[in-house]
C-alpha positions as CSV (number, residue, x, y, z in Angstrom):
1,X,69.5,-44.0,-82.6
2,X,67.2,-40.8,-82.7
3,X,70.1,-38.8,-82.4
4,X,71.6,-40.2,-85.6
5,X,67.9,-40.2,-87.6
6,X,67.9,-36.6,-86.6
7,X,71.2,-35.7,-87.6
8,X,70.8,-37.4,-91.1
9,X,67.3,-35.6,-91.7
10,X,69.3,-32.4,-90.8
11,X,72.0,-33.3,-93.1
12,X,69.2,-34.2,-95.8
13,X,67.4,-31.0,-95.0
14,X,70.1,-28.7,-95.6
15,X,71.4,-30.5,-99.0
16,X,68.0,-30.1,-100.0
17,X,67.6,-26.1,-99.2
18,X,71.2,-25.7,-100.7
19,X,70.3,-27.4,-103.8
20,X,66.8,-26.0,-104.6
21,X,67.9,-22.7,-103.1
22,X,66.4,-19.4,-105.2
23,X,69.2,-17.5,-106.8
24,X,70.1,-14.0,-105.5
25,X,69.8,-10.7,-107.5
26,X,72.1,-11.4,-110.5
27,X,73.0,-7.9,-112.5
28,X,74.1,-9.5,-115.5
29,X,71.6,-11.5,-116.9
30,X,71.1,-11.2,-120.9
31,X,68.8,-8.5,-121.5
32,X,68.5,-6.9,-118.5
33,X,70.5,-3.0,-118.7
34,X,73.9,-3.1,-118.3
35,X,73.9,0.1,-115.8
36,X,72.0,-1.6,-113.5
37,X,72.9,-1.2,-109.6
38,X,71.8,-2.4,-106.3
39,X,70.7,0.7,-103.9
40,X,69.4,-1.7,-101.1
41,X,69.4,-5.0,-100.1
42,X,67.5,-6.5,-97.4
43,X,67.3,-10.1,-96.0
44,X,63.9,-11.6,-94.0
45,X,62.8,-14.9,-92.6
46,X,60.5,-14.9,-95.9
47,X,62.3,-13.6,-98.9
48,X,65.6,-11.4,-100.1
49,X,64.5,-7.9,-101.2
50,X,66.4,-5.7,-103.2
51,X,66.0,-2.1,-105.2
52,X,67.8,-2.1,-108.3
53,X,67.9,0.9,-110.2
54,X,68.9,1.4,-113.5
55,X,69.0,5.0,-114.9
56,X,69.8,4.3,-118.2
57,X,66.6,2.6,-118.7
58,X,65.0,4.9,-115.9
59,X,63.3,2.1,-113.5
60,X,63.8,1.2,-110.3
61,X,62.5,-1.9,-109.8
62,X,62.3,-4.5,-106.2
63,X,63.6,-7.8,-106.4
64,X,62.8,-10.9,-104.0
65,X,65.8,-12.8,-104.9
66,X,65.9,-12.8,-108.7
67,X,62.3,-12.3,-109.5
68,X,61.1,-8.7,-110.1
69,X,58.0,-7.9,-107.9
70,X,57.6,-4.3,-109.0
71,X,59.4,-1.1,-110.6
72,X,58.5,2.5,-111.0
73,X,59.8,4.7,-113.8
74,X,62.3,7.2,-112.7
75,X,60.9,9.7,-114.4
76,X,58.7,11.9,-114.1
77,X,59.7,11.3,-110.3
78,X,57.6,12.6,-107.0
79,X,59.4,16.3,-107.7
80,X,58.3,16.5,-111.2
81,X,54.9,15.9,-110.3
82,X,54.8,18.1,-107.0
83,X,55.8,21.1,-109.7
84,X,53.0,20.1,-111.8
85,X,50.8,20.1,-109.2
86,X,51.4,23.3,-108.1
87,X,50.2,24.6,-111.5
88,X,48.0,22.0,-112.3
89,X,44.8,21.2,-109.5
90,X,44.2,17.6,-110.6
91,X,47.6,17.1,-109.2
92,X,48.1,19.0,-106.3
93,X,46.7,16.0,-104.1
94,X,50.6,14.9,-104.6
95,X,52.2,18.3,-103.6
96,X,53.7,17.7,-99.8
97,X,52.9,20.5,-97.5
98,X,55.9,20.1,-95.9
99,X,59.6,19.6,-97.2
100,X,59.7,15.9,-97.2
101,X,62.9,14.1,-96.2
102,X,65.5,12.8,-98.6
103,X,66.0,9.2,-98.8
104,X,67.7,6.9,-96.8
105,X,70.8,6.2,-97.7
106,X,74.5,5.1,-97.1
107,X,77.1,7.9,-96.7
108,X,78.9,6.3,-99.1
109,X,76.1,4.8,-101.6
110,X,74.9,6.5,-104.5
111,X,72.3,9.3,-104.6
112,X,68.8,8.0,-104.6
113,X,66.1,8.4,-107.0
114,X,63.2,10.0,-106.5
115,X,60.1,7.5,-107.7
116,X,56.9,8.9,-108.6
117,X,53.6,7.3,-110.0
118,X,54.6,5.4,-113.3
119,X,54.8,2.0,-113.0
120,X,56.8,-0.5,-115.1
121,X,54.7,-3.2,-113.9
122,X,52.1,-3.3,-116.5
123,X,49.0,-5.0,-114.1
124,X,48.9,-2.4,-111.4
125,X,47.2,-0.1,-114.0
126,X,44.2,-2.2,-113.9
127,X,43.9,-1.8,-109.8
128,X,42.2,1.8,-110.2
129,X,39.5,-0.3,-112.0
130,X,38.1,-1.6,-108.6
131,X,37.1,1.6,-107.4
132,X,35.4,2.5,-111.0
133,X,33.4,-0.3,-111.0
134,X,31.7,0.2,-107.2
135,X,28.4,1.9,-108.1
136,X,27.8,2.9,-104.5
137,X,31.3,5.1,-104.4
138,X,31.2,6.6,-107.6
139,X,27.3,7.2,-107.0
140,X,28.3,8.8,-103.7
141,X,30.7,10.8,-105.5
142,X,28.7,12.8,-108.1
143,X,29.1,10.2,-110.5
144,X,30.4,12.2,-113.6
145,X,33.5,12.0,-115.5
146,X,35.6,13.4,-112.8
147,X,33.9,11.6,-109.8
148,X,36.8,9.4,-108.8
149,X,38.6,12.6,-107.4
150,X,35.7,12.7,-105.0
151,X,35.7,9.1,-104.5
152,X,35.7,8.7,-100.8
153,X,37.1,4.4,-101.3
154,X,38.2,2.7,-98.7
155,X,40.7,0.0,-100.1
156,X,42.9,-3.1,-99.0
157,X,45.7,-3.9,-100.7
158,X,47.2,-7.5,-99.5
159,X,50.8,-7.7,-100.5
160,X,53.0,-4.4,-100.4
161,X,56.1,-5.1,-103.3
162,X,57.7,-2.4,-104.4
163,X,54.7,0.1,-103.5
164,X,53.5,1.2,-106.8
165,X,50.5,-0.1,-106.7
166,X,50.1,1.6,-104.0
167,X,51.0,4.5,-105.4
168,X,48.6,4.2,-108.9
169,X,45.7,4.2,-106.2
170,X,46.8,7.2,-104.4
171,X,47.5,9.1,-107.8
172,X,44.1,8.5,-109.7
173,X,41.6,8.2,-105.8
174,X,42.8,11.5,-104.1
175,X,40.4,11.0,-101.2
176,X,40.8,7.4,-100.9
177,X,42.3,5.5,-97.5
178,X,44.5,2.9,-98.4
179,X,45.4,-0.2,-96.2
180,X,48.5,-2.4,-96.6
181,X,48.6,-5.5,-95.2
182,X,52.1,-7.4,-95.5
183,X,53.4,-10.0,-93.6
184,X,57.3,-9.0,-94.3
185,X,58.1,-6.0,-92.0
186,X,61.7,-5.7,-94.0
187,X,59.4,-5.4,-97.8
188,X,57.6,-2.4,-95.6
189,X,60.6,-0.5,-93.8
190,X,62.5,-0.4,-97.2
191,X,59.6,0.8,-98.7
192,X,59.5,3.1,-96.0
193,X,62.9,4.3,-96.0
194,X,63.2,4.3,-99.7
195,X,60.3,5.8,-101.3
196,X,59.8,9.2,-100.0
197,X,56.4,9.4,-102.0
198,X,55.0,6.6,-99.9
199,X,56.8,8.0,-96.3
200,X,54.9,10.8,-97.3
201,X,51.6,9.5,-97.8
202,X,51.3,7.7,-95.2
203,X,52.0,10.9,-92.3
204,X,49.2,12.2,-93.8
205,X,45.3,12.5,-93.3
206,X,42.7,13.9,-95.1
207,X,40.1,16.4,-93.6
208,X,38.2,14.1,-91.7
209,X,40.8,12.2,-90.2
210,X,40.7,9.2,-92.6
211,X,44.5,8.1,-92.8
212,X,45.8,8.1,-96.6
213,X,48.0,5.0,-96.1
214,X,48.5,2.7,-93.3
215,X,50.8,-0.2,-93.2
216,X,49.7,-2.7,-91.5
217,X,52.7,-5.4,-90.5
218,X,50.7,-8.9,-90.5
219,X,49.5,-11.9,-92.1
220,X,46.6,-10.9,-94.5
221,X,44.1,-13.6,-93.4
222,X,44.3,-12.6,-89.3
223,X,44.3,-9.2,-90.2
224,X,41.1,-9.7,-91.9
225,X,39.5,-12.2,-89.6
226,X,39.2,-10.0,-86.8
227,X,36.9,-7.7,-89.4
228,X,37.7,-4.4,-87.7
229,X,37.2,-2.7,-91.0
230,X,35.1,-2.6,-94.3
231,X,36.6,-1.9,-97.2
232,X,35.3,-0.7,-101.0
233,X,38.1,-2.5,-102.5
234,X,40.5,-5.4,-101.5
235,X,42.9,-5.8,-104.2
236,X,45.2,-9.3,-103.6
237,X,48.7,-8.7,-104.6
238,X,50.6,-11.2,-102.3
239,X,53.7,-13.2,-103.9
240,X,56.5,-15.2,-102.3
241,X,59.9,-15.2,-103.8
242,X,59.3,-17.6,-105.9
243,X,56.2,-15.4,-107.7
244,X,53.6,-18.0,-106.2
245,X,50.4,-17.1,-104.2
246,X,50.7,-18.4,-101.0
247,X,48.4,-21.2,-100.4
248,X,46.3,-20.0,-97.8
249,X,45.7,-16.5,-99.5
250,X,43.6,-19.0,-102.2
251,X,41.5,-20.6,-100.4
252,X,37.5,-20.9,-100.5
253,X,37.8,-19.7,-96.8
254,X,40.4,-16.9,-97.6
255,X,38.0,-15.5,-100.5
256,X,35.2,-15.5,-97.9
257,X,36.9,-13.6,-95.9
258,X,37.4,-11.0,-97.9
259,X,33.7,-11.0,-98.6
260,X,32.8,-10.7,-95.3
261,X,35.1,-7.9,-95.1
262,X,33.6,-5.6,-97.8
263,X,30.9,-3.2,-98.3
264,X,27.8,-3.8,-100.4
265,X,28.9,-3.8,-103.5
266,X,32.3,-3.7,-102.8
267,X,34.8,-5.4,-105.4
268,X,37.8,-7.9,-104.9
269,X,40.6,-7.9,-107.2
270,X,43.3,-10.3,-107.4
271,X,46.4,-10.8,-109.8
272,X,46.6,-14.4,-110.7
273,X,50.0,-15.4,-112.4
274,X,48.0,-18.0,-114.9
275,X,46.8,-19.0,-118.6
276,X,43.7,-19.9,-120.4
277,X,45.8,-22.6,-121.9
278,X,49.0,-24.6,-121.0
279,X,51.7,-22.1,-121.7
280,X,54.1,-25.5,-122.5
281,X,53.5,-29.2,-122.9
282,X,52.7,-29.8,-119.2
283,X,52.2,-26.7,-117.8
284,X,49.3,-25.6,-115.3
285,X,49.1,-22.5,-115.0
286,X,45.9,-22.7,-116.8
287,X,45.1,-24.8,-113.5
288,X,46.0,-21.6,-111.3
289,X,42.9,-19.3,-113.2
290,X,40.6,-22.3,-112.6
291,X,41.1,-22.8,-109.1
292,X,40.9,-19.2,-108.2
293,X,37.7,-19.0,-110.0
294,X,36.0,-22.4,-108.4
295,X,37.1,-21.1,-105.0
296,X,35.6,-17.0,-105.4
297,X,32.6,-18.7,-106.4
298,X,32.4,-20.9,-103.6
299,X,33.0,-18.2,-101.6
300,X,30.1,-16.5,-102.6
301,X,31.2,-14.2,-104.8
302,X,29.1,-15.0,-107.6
303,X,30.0,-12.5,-110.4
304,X,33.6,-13.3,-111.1
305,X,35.3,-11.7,-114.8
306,X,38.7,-12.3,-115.6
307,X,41.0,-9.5,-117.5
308,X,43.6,-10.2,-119.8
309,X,46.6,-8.2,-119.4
310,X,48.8,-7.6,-122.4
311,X,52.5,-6.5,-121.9
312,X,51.9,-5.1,-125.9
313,X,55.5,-6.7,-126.9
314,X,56.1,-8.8,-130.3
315,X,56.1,-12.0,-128.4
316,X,53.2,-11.1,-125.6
317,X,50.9,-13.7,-125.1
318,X,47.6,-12.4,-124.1
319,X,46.5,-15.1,-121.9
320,X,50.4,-14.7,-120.2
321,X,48.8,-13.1,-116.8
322,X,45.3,-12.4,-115.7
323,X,43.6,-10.3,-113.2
324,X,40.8,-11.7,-111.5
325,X,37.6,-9.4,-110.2
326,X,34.6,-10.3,-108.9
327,X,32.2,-8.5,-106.3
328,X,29.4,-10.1,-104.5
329,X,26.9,-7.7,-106.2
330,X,28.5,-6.9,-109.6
331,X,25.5,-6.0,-112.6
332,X,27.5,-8.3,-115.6
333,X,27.5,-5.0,-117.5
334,X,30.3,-3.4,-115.5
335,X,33.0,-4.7,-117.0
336,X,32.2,-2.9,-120.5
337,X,31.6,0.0,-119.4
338,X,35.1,0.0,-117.5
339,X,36.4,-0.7,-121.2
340,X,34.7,2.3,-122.8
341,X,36.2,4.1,-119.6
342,X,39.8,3.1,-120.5
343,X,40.7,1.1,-118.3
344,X,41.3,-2.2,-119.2
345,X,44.2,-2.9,-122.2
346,X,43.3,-3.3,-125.6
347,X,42.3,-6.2,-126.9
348,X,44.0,-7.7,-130.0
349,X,42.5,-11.6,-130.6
350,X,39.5,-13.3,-129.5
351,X,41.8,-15.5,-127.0
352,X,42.7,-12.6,-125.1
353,X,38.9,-10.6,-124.8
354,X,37.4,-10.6,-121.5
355,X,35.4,-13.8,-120.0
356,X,32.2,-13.7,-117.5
357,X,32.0,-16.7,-115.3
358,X,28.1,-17.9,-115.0
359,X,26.9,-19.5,-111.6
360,X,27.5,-23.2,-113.1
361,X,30.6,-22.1,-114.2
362,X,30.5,-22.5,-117.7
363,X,32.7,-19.2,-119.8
364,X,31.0,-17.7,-122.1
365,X,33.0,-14.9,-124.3
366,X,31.9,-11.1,-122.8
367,X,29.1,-9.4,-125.5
């Protein structure tokens, strides 16, 4: 009798996984370049991770399943940069001192590109705004217009993707240390193997010793539990394949945390997939922006300021996707001067500006 109730939950299991199943890369969905092709394809216990690369619109973009998690532009690549920096000093923090080595590839694949610093992924611009908004780093480092090339930042990033967040940070922070934390060890070894920009980075070290990248394979929350390390800036980036945080990552307990794990001062910044308002009749994301919110504050983190980002198409929605920040010492006048500073995207209609969470909780619209 067990044996048979075991056997039919297996049978019901497996219907079940087969039916709900996420799709796999597809190349010829409407809309999406026609040139497109797959340079890598690799399969984990946690997702399916692919690089598609389309030169004729000049990305190349990773894919868990059939959900883009991040692109780069093709152009200018690591090369074009590397000559600019050797004519040009405020880039010559991305010149290799070495020959790096090609790519991985197959013998018989195609050639592969070359990504630089531009992302394709609108968000990832905002994640330099963590560091600008520490007083203590900029402080430390002279604090004029050009201090973030002195910026000495030491910053988390939970979640790898395709690596160009990564990469924003290392382009604009020349003397930060960057941490990854991801739990995937196949997202990092492609990565690895397939974006000589990042290889690079991370065999180097800057004068006093301070690693430039580190990967670290592991689930975010241990890593951060045994609190080996502070960090300036912990930026949460972590989606499954199905472009959902995972659970535990937002959680009052998680959120502390990463308090515990920052300096004074120090600011955490986390994409949140969500909405000021039901996107459709019945939807929640609005629920999502909430929730992560309630559970910062809980957390400790008192000062909490949601950012609109605005993919600037006919049809974007401002309140589409949001990028939560909140530090536990953060003066409620640092999010306007980061606006005068550049870094956030314009604003085109009240719905979209810039909220400040008060300790009750109530919004009130940003002065």
């Amino acid at each position: 009798m067990k044996a048979a109730l075991a056997a039919a939950i297996f049978a019901v299991a497996t219907l079940l996984g087969v039916a709900f199943r996420s799709e796999p890369h597809r190349l010829d969905r409407i809309g999406r370049p026609s040139d497109q092709r797959v340079l890598a394809h690799r399969d984990s216990s946690y997702t399916s991770s692919a690089w598609v690369a389309s030169p004729g619109a000049g990305t190349l973009e990773l894919r868990f399943f059939d959900r883009i998690q991040g692109g780069v532009r093709l152009a200018p690549s690591w090369s074009d940069l590397a000559r600019l920096g050797r004519v040009d000093a405020r880039l010559a923090h991305l010149v290799p001192d070495v020959t790096p080595e090609p790519s991985t590839r197959r013998a018989s694949g195609p050639t592969w590109p070359d990504p630089g610093t531009l992302p394709t992924t609108r968000y990832v611009n905002l994640f330099p705004l963590g560091v600008l908004l520490d007083d203590r780093v900029m402080a430390a480092a002279g604090g004029g217009s050009d201090a973030r090339r002195e910026a000495r930042a030491e910053i988390l990033v939970v979640g790898l993707g395709s690596g160009v967040g990564v990469a924003v940070l290392a382009h604009h922070f020349p003397q930060a240390s960057i941490t990854v934390a991801e739990i995937d060890r196949a997202v990092v070894e492609l990565a690895q193997l397939h974006y000589p920009l990042l290889r690079w980075l991370a065999s180097r070290r800057h004068a006093d010793g301070r690693p430039r990248l580190r990967f670290v394979v592991e689930d975010a929350r241990r890593f951060l539990s045994r609190g080996d390390h502070r960090f300036d800036l912990i930026v949460l980036d972590a989606y499954s394949s199905a472009s959902t945080i995972p659970s535990h990552l937002m959680t009052r307990e998680f959120y502390a945390e990463c308090r515990a794990n920052l300096r004074d001062g120090g600011v955490l910044l986390s994409n949140v997939i969500a909405s000021y308002t039901p996107a459709r009749r019945g939807g929640r994301k609005h629920l999502v922006l909430g929730g992560a919110i309630r559970a910062m504050q809980e957390a400790g983190l008192a000062h909490v300021h949601d950012v609109p980002v605005l993919d600037g198409g006919p049809r974007s929605r401002p309140t589409a996707r949001a990028t939560t920040s909140c530090s536990p010492r953060l003066r409620h006048s640092a999010p306007r001067r980061a606006l005068r500073a550049g870094s956030a995207p314009r604003r085109s209609s009240p719905t979209s500006s810039s909220r400040e969470v008060g300790p009750s909780g109530r919004r009130v619209r940003s002065r």
